[in-house]
N, C-alpha and C positions, 0 to 999 in steps of 0.2 A: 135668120142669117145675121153672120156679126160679121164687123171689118175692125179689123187692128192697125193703127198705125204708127210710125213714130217719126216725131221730128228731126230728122239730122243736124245733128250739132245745131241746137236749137239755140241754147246760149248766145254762141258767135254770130248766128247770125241773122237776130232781134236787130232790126233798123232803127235807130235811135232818134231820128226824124220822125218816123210812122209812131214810132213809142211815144211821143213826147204829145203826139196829136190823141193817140187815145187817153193821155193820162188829162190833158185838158179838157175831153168832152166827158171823162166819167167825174169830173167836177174837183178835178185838183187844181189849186191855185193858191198865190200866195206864195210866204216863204216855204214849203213844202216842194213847190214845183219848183223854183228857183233853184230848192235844195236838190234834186233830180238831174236837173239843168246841168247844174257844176262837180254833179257826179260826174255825168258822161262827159261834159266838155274838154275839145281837146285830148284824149285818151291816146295816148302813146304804146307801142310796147318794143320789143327787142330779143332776142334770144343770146342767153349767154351759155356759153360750150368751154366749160374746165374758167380756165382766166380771161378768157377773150367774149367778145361781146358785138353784137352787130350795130351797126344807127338805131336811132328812134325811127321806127315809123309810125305816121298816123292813122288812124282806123276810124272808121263812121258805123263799124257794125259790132254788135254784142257788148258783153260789160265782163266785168273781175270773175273768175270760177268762184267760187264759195262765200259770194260777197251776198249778205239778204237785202238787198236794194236791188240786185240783179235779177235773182228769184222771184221776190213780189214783184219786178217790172213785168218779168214773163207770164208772170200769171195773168198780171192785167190785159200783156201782150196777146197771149191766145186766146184769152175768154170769150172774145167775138165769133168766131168760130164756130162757138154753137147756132149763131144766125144762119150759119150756110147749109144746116142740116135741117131741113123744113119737111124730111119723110120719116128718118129716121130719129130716136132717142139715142145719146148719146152719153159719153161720160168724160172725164177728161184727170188727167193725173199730170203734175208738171210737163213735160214732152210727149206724153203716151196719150192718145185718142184711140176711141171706142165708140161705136156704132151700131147697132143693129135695128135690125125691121124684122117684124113678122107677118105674113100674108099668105092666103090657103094658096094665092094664086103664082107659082114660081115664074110667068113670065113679067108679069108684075113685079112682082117683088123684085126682079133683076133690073127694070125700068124703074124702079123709085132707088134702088142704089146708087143705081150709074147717075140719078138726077145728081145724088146728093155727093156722090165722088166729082163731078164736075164741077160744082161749086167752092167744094174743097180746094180740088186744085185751082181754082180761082183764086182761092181765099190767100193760098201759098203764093203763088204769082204777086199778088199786091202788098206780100207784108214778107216778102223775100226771103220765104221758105222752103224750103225740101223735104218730103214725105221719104224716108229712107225704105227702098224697095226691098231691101234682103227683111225688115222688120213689118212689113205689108202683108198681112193673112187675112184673108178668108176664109169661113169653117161657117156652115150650114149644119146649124146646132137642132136637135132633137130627132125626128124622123125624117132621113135626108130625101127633099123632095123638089129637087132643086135640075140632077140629072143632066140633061143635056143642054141646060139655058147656064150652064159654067161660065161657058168661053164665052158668052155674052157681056159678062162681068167688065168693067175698061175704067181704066186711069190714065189718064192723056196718052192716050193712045198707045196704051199697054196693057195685058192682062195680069193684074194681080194673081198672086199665088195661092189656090184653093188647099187646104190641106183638113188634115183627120183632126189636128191637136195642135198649141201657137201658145207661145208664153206672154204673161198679159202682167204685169206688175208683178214679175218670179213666181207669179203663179199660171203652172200649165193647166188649161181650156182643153178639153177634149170633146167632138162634137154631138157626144151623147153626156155628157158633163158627170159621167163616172168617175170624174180627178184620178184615176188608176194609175195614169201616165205620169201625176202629180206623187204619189206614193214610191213608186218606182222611181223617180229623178231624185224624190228626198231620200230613201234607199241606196242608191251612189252618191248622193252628197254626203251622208253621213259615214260612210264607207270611207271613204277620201279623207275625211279629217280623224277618221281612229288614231293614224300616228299619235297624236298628239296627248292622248290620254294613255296611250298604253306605252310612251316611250317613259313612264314614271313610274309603271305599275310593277316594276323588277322586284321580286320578294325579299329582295337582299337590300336592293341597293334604292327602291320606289319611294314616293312620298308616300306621307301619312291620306287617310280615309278622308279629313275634311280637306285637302289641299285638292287630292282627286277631284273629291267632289265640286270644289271653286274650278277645276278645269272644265270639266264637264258639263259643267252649265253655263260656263263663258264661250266654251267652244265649239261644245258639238249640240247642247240641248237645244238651241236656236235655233240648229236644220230642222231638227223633230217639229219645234213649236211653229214655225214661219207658214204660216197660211192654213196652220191646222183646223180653223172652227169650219172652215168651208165645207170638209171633207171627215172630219169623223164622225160624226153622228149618221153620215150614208149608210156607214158599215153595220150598221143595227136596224134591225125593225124598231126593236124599246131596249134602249141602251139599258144595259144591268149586267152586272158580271155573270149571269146565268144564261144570255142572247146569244146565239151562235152568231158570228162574222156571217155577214150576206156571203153567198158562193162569188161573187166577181172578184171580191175583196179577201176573200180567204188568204191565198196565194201571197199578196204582196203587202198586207198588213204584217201576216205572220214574218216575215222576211225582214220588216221594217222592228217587227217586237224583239227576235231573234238578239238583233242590234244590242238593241236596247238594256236587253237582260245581262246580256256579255259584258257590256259597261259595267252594268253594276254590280255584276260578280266581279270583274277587275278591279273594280276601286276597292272592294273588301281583300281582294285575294284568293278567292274560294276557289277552288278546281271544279271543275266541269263536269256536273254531273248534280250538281246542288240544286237543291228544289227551290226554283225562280222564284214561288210563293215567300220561304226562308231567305231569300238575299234579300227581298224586296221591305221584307217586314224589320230584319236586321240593320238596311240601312237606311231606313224611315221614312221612304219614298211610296209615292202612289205608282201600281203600273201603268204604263203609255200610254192605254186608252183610258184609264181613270184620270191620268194626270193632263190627257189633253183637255180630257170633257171637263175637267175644271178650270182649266182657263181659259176653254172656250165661254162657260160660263162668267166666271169674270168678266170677260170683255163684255156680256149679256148687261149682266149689273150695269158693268161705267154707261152703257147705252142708254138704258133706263132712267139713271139720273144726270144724266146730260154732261157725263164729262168724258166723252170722247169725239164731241161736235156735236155743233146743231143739226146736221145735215142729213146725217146718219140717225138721234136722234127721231128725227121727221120722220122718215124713215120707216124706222120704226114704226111708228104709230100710226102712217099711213098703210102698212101692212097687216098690222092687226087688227085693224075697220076693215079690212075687207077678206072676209073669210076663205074664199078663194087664191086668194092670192097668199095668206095664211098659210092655208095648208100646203101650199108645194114651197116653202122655204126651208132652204137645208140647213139654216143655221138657227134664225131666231126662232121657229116655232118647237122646234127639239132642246135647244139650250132652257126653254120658258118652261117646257114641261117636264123637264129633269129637276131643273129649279124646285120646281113647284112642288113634287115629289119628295124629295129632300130636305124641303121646307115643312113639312110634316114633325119631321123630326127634333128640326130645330123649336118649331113652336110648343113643343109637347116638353121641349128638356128645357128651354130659354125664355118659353114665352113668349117670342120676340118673331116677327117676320119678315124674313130677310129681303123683301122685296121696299118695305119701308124704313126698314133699318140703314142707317149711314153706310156709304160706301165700304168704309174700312171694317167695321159691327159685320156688316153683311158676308163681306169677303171672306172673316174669320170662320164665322158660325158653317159658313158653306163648307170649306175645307174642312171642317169638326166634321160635319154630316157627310162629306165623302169620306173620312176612315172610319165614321161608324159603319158604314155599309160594307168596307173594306173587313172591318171585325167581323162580320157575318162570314165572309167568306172566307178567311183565314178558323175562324172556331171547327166551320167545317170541314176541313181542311185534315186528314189522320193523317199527313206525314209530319217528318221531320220534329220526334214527341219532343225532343230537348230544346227545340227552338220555342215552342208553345208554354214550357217552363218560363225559359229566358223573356219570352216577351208573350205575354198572354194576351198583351194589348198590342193592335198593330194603332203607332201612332209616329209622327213627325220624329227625327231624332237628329242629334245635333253634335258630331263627335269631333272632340278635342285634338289641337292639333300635334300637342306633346306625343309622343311614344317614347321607348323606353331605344327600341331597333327595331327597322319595317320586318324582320325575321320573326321578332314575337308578336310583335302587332299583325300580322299575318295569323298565327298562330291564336290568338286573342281572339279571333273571329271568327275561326274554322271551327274552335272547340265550341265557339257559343251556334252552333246550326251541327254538329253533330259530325263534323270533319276531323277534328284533333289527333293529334298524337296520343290515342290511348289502346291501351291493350285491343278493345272492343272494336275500334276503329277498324287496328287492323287485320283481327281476326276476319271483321268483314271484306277487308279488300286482298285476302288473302296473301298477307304478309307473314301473321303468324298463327299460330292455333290456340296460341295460351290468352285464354281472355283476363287470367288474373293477375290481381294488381303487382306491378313492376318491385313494390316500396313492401307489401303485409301479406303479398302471396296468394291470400284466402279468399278474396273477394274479388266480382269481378271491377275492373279497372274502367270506370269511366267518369265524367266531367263531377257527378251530383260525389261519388265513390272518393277522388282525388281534392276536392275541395270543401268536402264539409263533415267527413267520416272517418277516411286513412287515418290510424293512429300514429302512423312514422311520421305522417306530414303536423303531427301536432303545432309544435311551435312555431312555425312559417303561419299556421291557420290562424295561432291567437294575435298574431302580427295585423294579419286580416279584422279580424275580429275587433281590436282596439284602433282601426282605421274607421270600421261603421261606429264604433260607440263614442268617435270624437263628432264625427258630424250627426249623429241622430240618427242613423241608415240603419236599417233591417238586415242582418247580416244571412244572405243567403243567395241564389245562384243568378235570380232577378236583376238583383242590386251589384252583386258583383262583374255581372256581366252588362249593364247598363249605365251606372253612375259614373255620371264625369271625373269626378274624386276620387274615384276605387281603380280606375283602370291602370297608373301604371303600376299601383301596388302590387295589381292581381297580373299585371306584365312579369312583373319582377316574380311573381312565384313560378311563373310559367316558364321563364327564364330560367329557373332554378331545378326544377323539377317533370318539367314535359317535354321542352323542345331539345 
């Protein structure tokens, strides 16, 4: 059984008398306390509306919104708190409290709550608090056995509010902890902020591919990323691109990838119908569940070497001494064994094992070792032959923000996944029947045909040609279609010649 709570306007109204008493029994003193003292002393405030302004009046309660004197006071201010909960473990996030108890026995268990909710609101009484009631859940987490000892539940002489599912630090709890409810709210969150990337993605008039791409991960990648390591590794038995989505997870993973993919064929420009594998490998991304699992991993790393707290940290290591409690963790015991897995890899190409290797060493090698795996799965992969040309390697890519016009840079990308303006194109989409070339007639008309062959296109080619032989470049469909230096020349042919 878990209780959620939250402080009402916790800020404001911290008692600056009760404050001053706890900061002198946890052993503050000296200029320090003094310095606290003439924080709060005498604090005035006033409201001002356009030009006008009310008196000063003086306050004895809370301190400055976003002042970190105010924050670390609160911290100190609640931390007692945890005294008053003597049945239950507990947790505590700035204003957010957490509770639970577990016991075979539900009328118990509803008696060792209520002990520990009375205390609470004791605690609130004396350090003149309020428990905000619309933020007060209850959720009877695993196999609910709880039934009819509900309404027995009480907070000064009220009943809190039982429910299915209760958001706990933006992240939703649901009382079988399937996070489902959690997938689906990130699924309308990320719904909600599309505006903002697709109000650029106009084929005429859009920004360039890496502008997209700085939108997108300033904007909308956060909803995807925000609470993810909790919840993706549920969705596998043993996470690998070849695991089918558990059936609960089917439904609103897919829904949530859907997203995902739309993005990143937007940011390139591709039309709808393009093999998610080829946009994905085009614009140098891991997909959603590859890219969560790796930084859910990350977060595994900084855990391990102690730079994401001590607390957690511990944590850690008190849960991998005890083998039970090991195995039912949905985060660290799947992030350690994915690691582990993919650490194979790295020690057999590097020598090096990313579990001892430096933070940043580690980081690297890992994401090396998720697109090698990503290779495996793109090799075997028979669509899309002219993307597999272009890019035989699926690997991080980095593109320039120059173009020439979003209309050929559009174009620059369609033709490099098998989209283009060419005879063949639209023979296939049933535009025209003549699959041969527009410019020599004879042959058919496609990306490898117009760029490295057409003998009408000769002299635009050796323009090409003496662009790779100034920088060192292999001149061929790879290079032309990858190299940060070659693109807006091969723009400007495209320009000239296709679109």
């Amino acid at each position: 059984m878990t209780a959620l709570l939250d402080c009402a306007k916790a800020f404001d109204r911290m008692h600056r008398g009760v404050l001053l008493e706890k900061l002198w029994s946890t052993g503050i003193r000296g200029k320090l306390f003094e310095l606290v003292i003439s924080y709060y002393y005498r604090r005035r405030q006033r409201v001002k509306l356009g030009k006008s302004t009310s008196d000063f009046c003086k306050t004895n309660l809370g301190g400055p919104q976003g002042s970190v004197i105010t924050v670390i006071s609160w911290l100190i201010y609640i931390n007692d708190i945890t005294l008053a909960m003597n049945e239950s473990e507990c947790g505590l996030f700035v204003d957010d409290v957490c509770a639970w108890i577990a016991d075979p026995d539900p009328s118990k268990c509803i008696k060792r709550l209520n002990a520990d909710l009375d205390r609470i609101y004791n605690w609130s009484v004396c350090n003149t608090m309020v428990f905000d009631s619309q933020k007060f859940h209850l959720l009877d987490i695993g196999k609910p056995n709880i039934g009819k000892f509900k309404k027995l539940a009480e907070f000064n002489g009220t009943s809190p509010t039982w429910c299915s599912e209760a958001k706990y630090l933006g992240i939703i709890i649901d009382n079988k902890l399937t996070f489902t409810p959690m997938l689906n709210y990130v699924t309308e969150k990320v719904s909600r902020s599309l505006w903002r990337l697709f109000n650029h993605t106009n084929h005429v008039t859009g920004a360039s591919v890496r502008s997209l791409k700085l939108i997108f991960s300033a904007w909308i990648m956060p909803h995807f990323i925000y609470g993810s390591p909790i919840w993706i590794f549920l969705m596998y038995d043993n996470f690998h691109y070849s695991s089918p989505l558990r059936p609960q997870y089917k439904k609103c993973f897919e829904n949530l990838e859907k997203i995902y993919n739309k993005c990143c064929r937007n940011i390139l420009g591709l039309p709808p119908g393009t093999s998610n594998l080829a946009v994905l490998v085009r614009l140098g991304i891991m997909p959603l569940n590859y890219l969560l699992a790796y930084r859910a991993c990350t977060w595994y790393l900084r855990i391990v070497k102690g730079l994401a707290g001590s607390e957690v940290h511990d944590q850690l290591w008190n849960l991998y001494s005890d083998d039970e409690a090991w195995t039912q963790t949905c985060f660290f015991r799947p992030a350690y064994e994915l690691i582990k897995r993919l650490n194979l890899y790295v020690k057999d190409a590097h020598k090096i094992d990313i579990f001892t290797a430096p933070f940043h060493v580690g980081r690297r090698l890992l994401k090396e070792a998720f697109f090698h795996e990503l290779n495996t799965l793109w090799n075997d992969y028979d669509g899309c032959k002219i993307g597999h040309i272009i890019h035989p390697e699926w690997k991080p890519l980095k593109w320039q923000n120059l173009m020439t016009c979003k209309r050929v840079n559009v174009q620059y990308h369609r033709l490099a996944v098998g989209r283009g303006n060419t005879q063949v194109w639209y023979d296939r989409i049933g535009i025209s029947v003549n699959k041969n070339c527009r410019f020599c007639k004879n042959t058919e008309e496609n990306i490898e045909h117009l760029f490295l062959h057409c003998q009408c296109l000769t002299t635009d080619r050796v323009l090409l040609k003496s662009k790779c032989e100034a920088h060192n470049i292999t001149f061929d469909l790879q290079t032309l279609f990858t190299h940060p230096k070659l693109q807006i020349p091969v723009e400007k042919f495209i320009a000239k010649h296709i679109t």
